[in-house]
C-alpha positions as CSV (number, residue, x, y, z in Angstrom):
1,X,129.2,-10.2,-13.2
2,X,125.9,-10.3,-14.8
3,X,124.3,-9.6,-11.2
4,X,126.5,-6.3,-10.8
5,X,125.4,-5.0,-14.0
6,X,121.6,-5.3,-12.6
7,X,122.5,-4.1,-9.4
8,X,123.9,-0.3,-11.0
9,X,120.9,0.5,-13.0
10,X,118.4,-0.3,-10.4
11,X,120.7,1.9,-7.8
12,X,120.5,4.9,-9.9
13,X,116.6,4.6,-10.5
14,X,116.2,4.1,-7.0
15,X,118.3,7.1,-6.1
16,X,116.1,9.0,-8.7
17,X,113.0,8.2,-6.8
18,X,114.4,9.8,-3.8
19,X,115.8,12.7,-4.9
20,X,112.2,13.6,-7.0
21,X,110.0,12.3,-3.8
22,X,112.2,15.4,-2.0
23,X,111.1,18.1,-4.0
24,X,107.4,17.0,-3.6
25,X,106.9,16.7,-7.0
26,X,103.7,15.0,-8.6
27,X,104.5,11.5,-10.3
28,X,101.7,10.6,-12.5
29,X,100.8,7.0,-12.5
30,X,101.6,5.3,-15.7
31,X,98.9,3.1,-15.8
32,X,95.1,3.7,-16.3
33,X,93.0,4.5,-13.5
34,X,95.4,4.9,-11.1
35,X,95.8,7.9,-8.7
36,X,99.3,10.0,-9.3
37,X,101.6,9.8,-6.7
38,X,102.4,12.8,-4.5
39,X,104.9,12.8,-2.2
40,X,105.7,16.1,0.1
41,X,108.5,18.7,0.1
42,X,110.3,19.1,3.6
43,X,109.7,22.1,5.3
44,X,113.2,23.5,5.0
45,X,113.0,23.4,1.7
46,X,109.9,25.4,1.1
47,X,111.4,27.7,3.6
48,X,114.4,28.0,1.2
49,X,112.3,28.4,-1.9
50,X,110.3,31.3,-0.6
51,X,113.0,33.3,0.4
52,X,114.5,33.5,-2.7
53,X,111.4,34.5,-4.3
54,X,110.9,37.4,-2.3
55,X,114.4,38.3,-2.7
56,X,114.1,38.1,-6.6
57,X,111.2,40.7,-6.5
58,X,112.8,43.2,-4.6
59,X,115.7,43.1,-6.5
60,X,113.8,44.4,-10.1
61,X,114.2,47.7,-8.7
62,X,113.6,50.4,-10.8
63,X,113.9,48.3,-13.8
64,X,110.4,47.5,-13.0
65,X,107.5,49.0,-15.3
66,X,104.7,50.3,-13.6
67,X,101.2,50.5,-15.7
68,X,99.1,53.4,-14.8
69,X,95.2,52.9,-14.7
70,X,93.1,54.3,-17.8
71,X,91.5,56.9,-15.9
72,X,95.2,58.3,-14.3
73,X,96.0,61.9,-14.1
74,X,99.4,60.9,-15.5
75,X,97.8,60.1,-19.2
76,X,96.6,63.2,-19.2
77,X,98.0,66.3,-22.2
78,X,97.2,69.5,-20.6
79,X,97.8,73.1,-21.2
80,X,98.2,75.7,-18.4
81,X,96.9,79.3,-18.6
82,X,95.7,82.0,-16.8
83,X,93.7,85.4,-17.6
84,X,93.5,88.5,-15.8
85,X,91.7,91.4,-16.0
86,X,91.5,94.5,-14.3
87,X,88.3,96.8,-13.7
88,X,87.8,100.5,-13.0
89,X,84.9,102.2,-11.3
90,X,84.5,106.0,-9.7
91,X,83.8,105.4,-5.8
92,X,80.3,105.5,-4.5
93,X,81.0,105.9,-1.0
94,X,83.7,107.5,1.3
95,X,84.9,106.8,5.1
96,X,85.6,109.0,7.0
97,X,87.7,108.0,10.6
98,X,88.0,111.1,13.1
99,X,89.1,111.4,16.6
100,X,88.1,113.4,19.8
101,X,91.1,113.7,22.3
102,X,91.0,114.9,26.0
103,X,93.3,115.2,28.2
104,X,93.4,116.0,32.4
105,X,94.7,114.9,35.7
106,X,91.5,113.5,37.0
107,X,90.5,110.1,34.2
108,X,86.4,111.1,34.9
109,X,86.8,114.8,34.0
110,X,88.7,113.5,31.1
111,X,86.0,111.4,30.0
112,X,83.0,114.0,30.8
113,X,85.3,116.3,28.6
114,X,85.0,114.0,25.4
115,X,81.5,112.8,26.1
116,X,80.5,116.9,25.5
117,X,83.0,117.5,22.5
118,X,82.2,114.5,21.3
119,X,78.4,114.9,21.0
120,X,79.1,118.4,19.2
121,X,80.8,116.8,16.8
122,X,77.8,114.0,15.9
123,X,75.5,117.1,15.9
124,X,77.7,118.6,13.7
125,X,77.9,115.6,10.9
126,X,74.3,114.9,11.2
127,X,73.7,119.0,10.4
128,X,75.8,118.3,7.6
129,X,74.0,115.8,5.5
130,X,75.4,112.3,7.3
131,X,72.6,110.3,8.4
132,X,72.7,108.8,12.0
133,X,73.0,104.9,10.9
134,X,75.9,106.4,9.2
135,X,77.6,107.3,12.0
136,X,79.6,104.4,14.6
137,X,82.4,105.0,17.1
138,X,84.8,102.2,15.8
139,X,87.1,102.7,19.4
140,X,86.7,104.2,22.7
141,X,90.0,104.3,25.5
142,X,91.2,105.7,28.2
143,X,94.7,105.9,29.2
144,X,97.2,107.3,31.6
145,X,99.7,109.5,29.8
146,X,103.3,109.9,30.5
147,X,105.8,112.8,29.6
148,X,109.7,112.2,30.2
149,X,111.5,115.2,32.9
150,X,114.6,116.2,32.5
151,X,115.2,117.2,35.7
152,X,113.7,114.6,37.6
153,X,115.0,112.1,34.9
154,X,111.8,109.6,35.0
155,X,108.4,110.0,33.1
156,X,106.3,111.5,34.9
157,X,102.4,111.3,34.4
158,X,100.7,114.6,33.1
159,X,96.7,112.9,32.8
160,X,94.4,111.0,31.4
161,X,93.8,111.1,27.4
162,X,89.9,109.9,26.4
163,X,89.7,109.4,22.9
164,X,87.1,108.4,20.9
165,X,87.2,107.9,17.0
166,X,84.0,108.0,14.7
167,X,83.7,106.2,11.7
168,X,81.1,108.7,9.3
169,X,80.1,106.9,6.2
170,X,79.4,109.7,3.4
171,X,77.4,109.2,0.2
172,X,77.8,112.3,-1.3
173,X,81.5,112.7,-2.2
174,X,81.6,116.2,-3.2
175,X,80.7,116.9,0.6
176,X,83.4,115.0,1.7
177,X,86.2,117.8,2.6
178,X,82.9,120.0,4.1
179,X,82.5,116.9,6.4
180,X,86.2,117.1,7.5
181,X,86.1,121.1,7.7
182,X,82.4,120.8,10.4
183,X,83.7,117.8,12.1
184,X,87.2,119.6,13.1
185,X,85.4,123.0,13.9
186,X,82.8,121.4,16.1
187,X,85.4,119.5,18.2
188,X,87.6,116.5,15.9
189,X,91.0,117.1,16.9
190,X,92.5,114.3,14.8
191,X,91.0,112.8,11.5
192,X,93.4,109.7,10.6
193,X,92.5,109.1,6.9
194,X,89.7,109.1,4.0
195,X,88.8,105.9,2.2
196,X,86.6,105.2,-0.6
197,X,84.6,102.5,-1.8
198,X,82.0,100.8,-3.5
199,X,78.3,99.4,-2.3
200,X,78.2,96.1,-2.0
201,X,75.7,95.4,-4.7
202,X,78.2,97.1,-7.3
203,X,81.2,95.3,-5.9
204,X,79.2,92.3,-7.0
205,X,78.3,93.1,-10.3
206,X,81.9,93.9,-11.0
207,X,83.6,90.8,-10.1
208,X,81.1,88.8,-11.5
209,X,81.9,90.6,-14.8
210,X,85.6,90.4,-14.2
211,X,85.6,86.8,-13.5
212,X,84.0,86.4,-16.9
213,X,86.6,88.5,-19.0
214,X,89.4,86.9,-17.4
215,X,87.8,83.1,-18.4
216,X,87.6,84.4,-21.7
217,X,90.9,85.9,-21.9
218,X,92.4,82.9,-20.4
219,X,90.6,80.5,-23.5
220,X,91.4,82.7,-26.0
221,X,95.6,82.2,-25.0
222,X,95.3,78.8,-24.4
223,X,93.7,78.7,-28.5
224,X,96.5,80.8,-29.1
225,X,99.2,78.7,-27.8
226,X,97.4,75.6,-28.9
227,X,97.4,77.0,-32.4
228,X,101.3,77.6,-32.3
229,X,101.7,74.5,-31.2
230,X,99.6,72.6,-34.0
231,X,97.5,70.9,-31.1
232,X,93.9,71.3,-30.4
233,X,92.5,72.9,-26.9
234,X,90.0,70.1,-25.2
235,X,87.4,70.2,-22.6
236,X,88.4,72.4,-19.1
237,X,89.7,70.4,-16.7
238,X,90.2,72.5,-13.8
239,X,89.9,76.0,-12.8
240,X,90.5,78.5,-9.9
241,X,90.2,82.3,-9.2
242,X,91.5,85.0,-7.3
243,X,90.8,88.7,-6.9
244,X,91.9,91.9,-5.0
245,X,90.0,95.4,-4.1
246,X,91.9,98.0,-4.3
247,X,90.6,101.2,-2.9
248,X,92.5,105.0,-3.1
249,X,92.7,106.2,0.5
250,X,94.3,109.5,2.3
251,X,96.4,108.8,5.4
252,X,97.2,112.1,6.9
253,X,95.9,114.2,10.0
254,X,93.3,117.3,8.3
255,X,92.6,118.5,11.5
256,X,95.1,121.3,10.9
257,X,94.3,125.6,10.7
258,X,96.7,127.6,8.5
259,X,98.4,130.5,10.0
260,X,95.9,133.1,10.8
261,X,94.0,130.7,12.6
262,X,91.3,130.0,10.5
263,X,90.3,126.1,9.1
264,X,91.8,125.6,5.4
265,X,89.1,124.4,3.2
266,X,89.8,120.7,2.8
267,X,89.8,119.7,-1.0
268,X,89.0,115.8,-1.6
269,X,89.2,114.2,-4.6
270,X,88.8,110.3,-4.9
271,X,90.4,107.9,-7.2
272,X,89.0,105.0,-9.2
273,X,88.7,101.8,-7.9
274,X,90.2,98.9,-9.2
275,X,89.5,95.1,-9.0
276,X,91.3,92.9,-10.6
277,X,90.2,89.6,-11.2
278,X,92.4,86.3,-12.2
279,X,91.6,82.7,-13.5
280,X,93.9,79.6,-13.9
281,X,92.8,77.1,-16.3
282,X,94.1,73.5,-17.5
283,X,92.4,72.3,-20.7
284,X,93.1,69.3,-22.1
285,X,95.1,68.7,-25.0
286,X,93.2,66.8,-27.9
């Protein structure tokens, strides 16, 4: 009897010790100045363990709170504005685009045609004020025209059309409708439209002094909406701009004579210019 009661507690110790050499872990040794004893986990076991690790983590989900770094755009306050402004100024310059049409059977008497009305018409500009540099032809074509016929029910061709448009730049304004008038007597028989505009060196100096009202104006709301607010505006941290030109022009065909025959005098008068200027700004909130 005695021999069976030594025999349980020795069989559950032992079965202990097998069970904890299975999960591999480490035994310390007792007594001093001994190694611990470390006995190895089987391989389906670590196989086990690692799975359910990995399935743990992706479980968190979006439980799961992410830290953003110090420096992050996301710990950022900031305030949105934008300013625009919009500036006036009388033209400086004025374009001028005018045609010279031909039209006959044969394409090279067509062409000859234009290259003689064509030449009047430059003599003409340049006699009235426009300097030659000022003077380009901005398209040259020719093309077979077609007319439809009734009675043959087809379109039929009735020649060749030459036509040559001329840009003329023209610095003094108030000879702009003379220009028109000597261009279409000498020869123009179309003149599409009249734009103005400014030199390049003033087109400059007025953005640059738009950009800077609309930076100003765009501070002064963002202080404004900051003060509302009971905030304070911080240091810019971004900015962007944009701008448009906007130029008065005349789209219409001048090259017209009012009923007695005679050329009506043109009258011309030119619009301001505008140019508008706008900038986005994000300040940061302090």
């Amino acid at each position: 009897m005695a021999e069976k009661n030594i025999i349980l507690p020795v069989s559950i110790i032992a079965a202990a010790l097998i069970i904890v050499a299975g999960f591999g872990f480490l035994i310390p040794n007792q007594s001093a100045g001994q190694e611990p004893i470390v006995v190895q986990i089987p391989d389906y076991l670590e196989k086990t363990i690692s799975i359910q690790s990995e399935s743990s983590l992706s479980n968190l989900g979006e439980g799961v709170v992410s830290f953003a770094e110090a420096d992050s755009d996301e710990s950022l306050r900031l305030i949105s504005v934008s300013g625009t402004v919009t500036k006036t100024a009388s033209p400086e310059l004025a374009y001028i685009t005018l045609s010279i049409e031909t039209l006959d059977k044969s394409a090279s008497k067509s062409q000859n045609d234009n290259a003689v009305q064509a030449n009047q018409v430059m003599v003409a500009l340049k006699n009235a004020g426009i300097a030659e540099d000022d003077l380009e032809t901005s398209s040259y074509n020719v093309r077979e025209e077609f007319e439809w016929n009734e009675s043959m029910r087809k379109s039929v061709s009735v020649g060749y059309k030459t036509t040559n448009t001329i840009r003329a730049t023209v610095r003094d304004l108030e000879n702009v409708g003379n220009v028109i008038d000597v261009a279409v007597t000498a020869g123009a028989n179309s003149i599409s439209g009249v734009s103005f505009a400014l030199t390049k060196e003033t087109q400059s100096e007025l953005k640059t002094i738009a950009l800077k009202d609309a930076s100003e104006n765009a501070r002064i709301k963002a202080q404004s909406i900051a003060s509302g607010l009971g905030i304070g505006v911080g240091q810019v941290y971004s900015a962007s701009e944009s701008s448009s030109y906007s130029t008065p022009s005349y789209a219409r065909n001048y090259a017209m004579e009012d009923a007695g025959g005679q050329s009506a005098p043109t009258p011309i008068t030119p619009g301001d210019i505008e140019f508008s200027a706008t900038v986005s700004v994000q300040f940061e909130i302090q």
